[in-house]
Structures are given as C-alpha cells and as structure tokens.
N, C-alpha and C positions, 0 to 999 in steps of 0.2 A: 514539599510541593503538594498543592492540593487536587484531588483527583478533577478534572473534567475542567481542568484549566489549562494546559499543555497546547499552546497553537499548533506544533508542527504535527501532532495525532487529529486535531479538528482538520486540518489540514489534507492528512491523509486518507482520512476517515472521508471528505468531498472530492477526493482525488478516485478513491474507490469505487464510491457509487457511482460515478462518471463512470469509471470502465465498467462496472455490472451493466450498467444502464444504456450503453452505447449501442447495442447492436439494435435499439431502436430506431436510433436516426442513423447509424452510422450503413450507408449503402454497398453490397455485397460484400459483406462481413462474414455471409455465410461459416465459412472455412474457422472464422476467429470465436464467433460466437460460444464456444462454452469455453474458450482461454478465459475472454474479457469478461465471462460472468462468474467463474470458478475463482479466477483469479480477485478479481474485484470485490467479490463477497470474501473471500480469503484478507484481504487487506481491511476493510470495512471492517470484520470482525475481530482480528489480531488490534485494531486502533479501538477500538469499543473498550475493551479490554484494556490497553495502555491508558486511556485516558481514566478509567472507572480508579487504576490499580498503575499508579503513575512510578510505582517501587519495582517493578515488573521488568528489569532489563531484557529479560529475554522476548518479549513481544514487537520490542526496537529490532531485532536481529530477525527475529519472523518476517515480518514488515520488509524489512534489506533484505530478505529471500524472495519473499513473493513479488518484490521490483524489480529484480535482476531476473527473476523468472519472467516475469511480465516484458521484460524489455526484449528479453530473446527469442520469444512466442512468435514472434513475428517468422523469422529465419526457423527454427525447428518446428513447427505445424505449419511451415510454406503458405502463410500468407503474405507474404512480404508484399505480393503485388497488389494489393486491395489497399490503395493507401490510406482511406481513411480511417480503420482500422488498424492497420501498422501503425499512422503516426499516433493514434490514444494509449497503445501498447508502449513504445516511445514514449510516451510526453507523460505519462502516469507513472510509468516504470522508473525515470527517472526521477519526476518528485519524488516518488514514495521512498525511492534508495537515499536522494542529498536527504529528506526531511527525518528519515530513521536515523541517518547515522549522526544528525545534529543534535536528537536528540537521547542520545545514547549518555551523555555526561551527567543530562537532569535524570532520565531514569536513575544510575548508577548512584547518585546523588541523593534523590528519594528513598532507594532502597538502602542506603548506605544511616539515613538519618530513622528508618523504620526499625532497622535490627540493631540501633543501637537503645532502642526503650524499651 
C-alpha cells in the first residue's frame, strides 16, 4: 500500500479536524471544548501518521482509542446536555472507531509486505 492513499485515515484525518475545529460554531460547548480539541488534534495526528506510514498497525488502534474516548466525553466530562457538542463527540467518535478498525487488515497487510524485504 502506498503511503497517503488510505481513504479511511483521509477520512479520519476530516473527521478530526471537525471535532478540533467545532467549538467554533458549535454553541455552548464551553464544558466540551478541550475534549473536542485535544481529542481531535489527537486523531488528526495519529491519521497523519497512518497515512505518511500506512505499515504502522498500531496508529489504527490509537485512532479506536481516541473514538471510543471521544464518544464517551460526552457522559464522563458531563456534557451530555450541550447537544451540539455531544452529537460531534458521537458522530466523530464513531466514524473514527468503524473507519480504524476497517482499516486494521490494510494496515496489518502493509506492514506484513514491509518486513518481509
């Protein structure tokens, strides 16, 4: 696989910067604000990385960390009622986790065809 070709890291890599970037429009978010930017630059970066170094399994499982963190941000820093903020925590959290662990088999795959030359 060649690096910087990988949709579901371009993927998550725009998935990302939507949650960094939300507490601009997203209205009293206060509470959520360094989830959605911590966490979102956390995913943004972890997919920079996947895609540059597409042999990298472990950046796939990074990725399915910081979505499953991202999804339950909402419930453990009690924003839950701020919905618009909840649902990008949701709706991010969840791509980032189906599109990591989709692409766990090309990672695996890549890295599998790198340590064998």
């Amino acid at each position: 696989m060649k690096a910087w070709s990988r949709w579901q890291d371009w993927v998550t890599l725009v998935a990302g910067l939507y949650a960094a970037l939300s507490p601009i429009w997203v209205v009293g978010a206060s509470g959520a604000t360094p989830a959605l930017i911590v966490l979102g630059a956390l995913i943004v970066i972890t997919s920079l990385v996947s895609l540059a170094n597409p042999g990298v399994v472990a950046t796939e499982w990074l990725n399915t960390l910081w979505g499953v963190l991202l999804f339950v941000a909402p419930w453990v820093i009690t924003y839950a009622t701020a919905v618009g903020a909840s649902w990008t925590s949701w709706v991010v959290g969840v791509i980032t986790v189906v599109l990591s662990l989709t692409a766990v088999p090309a990672s695996k795959a890549a890295h599998h065809h790198v340590t064998q030359h």
